[in-house]
PABA-324416 format. One record per residue: residue in one letter; x, y, z of N, C-alpha, C, CB in turn. Coordinates in steps of 0.2 Angstrom, whole numbers, plus 5000, padded with zeros to 4 digits. Glycine has a CB too. Layout:
AXYZXYZXYZXYZ...
# end
This chain:
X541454425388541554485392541054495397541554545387X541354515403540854525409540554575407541054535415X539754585411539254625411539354645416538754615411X539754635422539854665427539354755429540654675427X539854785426539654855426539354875424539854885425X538454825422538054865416537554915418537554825413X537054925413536854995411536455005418536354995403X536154975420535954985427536355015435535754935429X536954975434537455005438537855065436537854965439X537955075431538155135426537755205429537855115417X537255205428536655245430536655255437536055205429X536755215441536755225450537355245451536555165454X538055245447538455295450538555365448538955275449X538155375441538055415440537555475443537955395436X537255435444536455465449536755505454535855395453X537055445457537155455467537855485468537255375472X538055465464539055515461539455555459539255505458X539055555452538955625450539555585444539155705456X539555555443540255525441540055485433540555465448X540155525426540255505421540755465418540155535420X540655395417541455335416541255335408541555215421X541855335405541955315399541955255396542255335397X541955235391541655165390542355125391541155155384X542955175391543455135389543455095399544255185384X543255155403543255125410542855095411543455155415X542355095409541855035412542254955408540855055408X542554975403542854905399543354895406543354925391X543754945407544254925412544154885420544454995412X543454925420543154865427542854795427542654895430X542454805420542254735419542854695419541854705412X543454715414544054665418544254665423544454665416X544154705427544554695433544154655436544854745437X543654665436542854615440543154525435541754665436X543454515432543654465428544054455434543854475420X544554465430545154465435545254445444545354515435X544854485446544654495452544454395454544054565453X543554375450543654335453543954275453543354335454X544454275447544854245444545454215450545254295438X545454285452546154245458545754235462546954295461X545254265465545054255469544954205473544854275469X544654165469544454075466545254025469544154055453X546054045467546154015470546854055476546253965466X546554125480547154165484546454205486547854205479X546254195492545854235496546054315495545854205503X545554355491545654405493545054435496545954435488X544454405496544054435501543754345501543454515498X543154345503542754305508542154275500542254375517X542254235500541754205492541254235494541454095491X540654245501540254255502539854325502540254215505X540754365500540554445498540554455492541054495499X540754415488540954395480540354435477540954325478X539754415480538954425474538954515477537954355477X539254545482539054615485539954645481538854605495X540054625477540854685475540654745470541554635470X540054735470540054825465539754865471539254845457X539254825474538954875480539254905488538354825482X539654855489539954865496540954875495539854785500X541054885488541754875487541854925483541954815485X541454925476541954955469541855025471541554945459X540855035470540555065474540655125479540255035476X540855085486540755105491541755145490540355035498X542155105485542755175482542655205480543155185480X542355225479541955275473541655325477541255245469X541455325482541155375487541455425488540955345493X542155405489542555455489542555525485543055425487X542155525482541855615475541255625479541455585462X541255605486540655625488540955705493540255535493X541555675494542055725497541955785492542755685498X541655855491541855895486542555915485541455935485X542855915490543655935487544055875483544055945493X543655825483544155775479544555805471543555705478X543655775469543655765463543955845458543055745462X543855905461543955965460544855985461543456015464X545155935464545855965465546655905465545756005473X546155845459546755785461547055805456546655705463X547255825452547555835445548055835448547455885441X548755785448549355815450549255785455549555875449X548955775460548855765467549355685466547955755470X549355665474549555605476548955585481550155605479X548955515482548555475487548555415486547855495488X548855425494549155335498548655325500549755335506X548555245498547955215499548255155505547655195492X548255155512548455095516548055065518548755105522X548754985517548254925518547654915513547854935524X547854915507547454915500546854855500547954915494X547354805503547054735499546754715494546554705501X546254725493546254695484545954745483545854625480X546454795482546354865479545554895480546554855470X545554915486545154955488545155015494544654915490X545255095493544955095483545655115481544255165480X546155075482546655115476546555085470547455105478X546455055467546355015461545655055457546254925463X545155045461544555065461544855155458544155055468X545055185462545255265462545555265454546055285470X546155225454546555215449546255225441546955145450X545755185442545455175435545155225435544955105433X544655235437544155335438544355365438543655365443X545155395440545455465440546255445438545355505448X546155445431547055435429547455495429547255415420X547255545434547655605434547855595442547155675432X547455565445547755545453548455485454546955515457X548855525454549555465457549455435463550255485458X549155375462549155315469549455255471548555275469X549655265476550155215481549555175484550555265488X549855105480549355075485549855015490548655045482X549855045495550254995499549754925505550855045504X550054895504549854805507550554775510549654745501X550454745515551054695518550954625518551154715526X550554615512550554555511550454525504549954525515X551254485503551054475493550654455490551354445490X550154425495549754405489549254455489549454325489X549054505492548554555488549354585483548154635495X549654615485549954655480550354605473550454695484X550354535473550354505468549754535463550354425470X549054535466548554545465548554615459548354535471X548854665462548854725463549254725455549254765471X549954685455550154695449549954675445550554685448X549654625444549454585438549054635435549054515439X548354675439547854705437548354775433547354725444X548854795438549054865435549354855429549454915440X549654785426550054765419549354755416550654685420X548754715417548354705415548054755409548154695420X547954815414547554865414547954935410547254885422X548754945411549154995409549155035413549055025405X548855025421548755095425549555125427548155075432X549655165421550255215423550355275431550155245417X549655265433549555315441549655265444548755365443X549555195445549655165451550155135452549455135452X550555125457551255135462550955075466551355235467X551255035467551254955471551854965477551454885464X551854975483551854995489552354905494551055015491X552454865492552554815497552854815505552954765494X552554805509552854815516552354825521553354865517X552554845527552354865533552254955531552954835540X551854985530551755055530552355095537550855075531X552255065541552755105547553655085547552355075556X553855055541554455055537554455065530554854995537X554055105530554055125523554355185523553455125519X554755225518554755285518554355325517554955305514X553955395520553655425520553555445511553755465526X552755465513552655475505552355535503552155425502X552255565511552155635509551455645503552955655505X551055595504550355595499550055665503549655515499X549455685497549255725497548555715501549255755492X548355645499547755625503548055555507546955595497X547855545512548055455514547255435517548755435522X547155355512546555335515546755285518545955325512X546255235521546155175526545355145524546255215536X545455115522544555075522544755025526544155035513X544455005532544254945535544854905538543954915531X545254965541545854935542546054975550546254955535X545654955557545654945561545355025564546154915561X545455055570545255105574545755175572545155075581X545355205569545755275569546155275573545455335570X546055295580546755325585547155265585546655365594X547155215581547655165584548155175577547355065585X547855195572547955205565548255265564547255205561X547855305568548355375567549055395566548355405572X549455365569550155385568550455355560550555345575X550155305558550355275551550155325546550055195548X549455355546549155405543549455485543548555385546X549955485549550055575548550855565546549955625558X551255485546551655465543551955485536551555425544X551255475533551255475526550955525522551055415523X550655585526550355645525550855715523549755655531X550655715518550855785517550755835523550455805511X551255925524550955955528550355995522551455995533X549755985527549156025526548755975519549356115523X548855885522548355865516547755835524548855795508X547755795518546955765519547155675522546255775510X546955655528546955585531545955575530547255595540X545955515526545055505526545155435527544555525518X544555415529544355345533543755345531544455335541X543655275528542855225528542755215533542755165523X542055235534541955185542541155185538542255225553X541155145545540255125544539955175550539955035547X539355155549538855225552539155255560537855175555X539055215564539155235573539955265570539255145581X540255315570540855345572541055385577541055375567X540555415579540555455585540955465591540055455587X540955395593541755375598542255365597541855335601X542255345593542955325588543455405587542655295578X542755435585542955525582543255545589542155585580X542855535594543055585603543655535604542255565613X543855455605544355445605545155465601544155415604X544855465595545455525592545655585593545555535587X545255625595545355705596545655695605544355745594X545455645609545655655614546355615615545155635618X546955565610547155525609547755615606546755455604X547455645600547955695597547555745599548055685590X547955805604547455875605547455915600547555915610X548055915597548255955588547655965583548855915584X547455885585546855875577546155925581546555755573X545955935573545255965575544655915573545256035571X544355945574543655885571543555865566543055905572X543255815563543455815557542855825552543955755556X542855835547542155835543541855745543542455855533X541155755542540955695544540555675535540255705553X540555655531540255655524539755585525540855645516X539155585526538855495527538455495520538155485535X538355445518538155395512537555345512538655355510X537555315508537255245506537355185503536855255503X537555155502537755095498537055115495537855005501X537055065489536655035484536154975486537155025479X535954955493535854885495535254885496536154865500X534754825495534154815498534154815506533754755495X534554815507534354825515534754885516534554755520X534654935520534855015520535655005527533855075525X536155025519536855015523537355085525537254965519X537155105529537655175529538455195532537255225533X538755215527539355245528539555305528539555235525X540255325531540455385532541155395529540355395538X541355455526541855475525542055505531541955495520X542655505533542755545538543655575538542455505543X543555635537544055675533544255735540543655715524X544855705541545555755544545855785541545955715547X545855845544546455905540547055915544546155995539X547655915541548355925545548555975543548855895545
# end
């Protein structure tokens, strides 16, 4: 059985997170951390050379998401579209930590979402919802949250993102540190939106890696 998720890492999401996993989900990650590099070895879902950085830069950095305090206080019942998932980040990630959150995770490429089923048969995750297509033919989903990790420039992004938003939810984006133009680019791109909340973080990394949530209201 993987060690993946041990008592050391247990502790740092706890610390920095605020986030108590039961043991049945730390079971649930070590397998998926099984799994994960399992296919990975023969269906690229990330880069071998990120492989040794997938609790810190990946499980982790979906996890950040409770950093947001409205999250965790109001998904009961909720929805949240996770676009452009790829190997499930963070819908998968989300899925296992909050079995009260219903997640879409959609990808336009089968082999992440091959990916996506196996883990969600795997695992029994009855909240996650496997998405296949182009998001801008998809039927709107009307989520209550829509995220994006690493999946190109807000205002280019924008229109797929307010696609699939509920009215009066929440659009949030992983990005890394510099957001500041990205931000004046979208506000001058949409005059409607307002500014958005900025939440910045840490990875877990010897070398000092910073991130931002960055959360739109419609």
């Amino acid at each position: 059985m993987s060690n993946f998720l041990n008592e050391k890492r247990i502790n740092i999401i706890q610390k920095n997170l605020g986030l108590n996993l039961t043991t049945e989900q730390v079971l649930a990650f070590n397998t998926w951390e099984e799994e994960f590099i399992k296919y990975n070895s023969h269906t690229n879902l990330m880069s071998k050379n990120e492989v040794p950085n997938l609790f810190e830069k990946h499980l982790y950095d979906s996890l950040s998401m409770v950093l947001w305090s409205g999250f965790a206080k109001h998904i009961s019942g909720k929805k949240l579209m996770d676009i452009g998932t790829g190997g499930g980040f963070p819908s998968i990630i989300l899925a296992i930590a909050f079995p009260n959150l219903t997640i879409f995770a959609n990808d336009s490429r089968v082999k992440k979402t091959k990916f996506l089923e196996i883990i969600k048969e795997k695992l029994n995750l009855h909240n996650l919802n496997i998405l296949y297509g182009r998001a801008e033919e998809i039927s709107p989903v009307n989520a209550d949250i829509v995220t994006f990790r690493a999946v190109g420039k807000i205002k280019d992004i924008l229109p797929l993102a307010k696609r699939h938003t509920a009215q009066s939810g929440k659009m949030i984006f992983y990005k890394a540190k510099d957001v500041k133009t990205e931000i004046n680019e979208t506000l001058a791109v949409d005059k409607n939106l307002k500014a958005p909340d900025i939440i910045p973080y840490s990875l877990p990394m010897d070398v000092e890696t910073t991130r931002n949530l960055i959360i739109f209201n419609l």
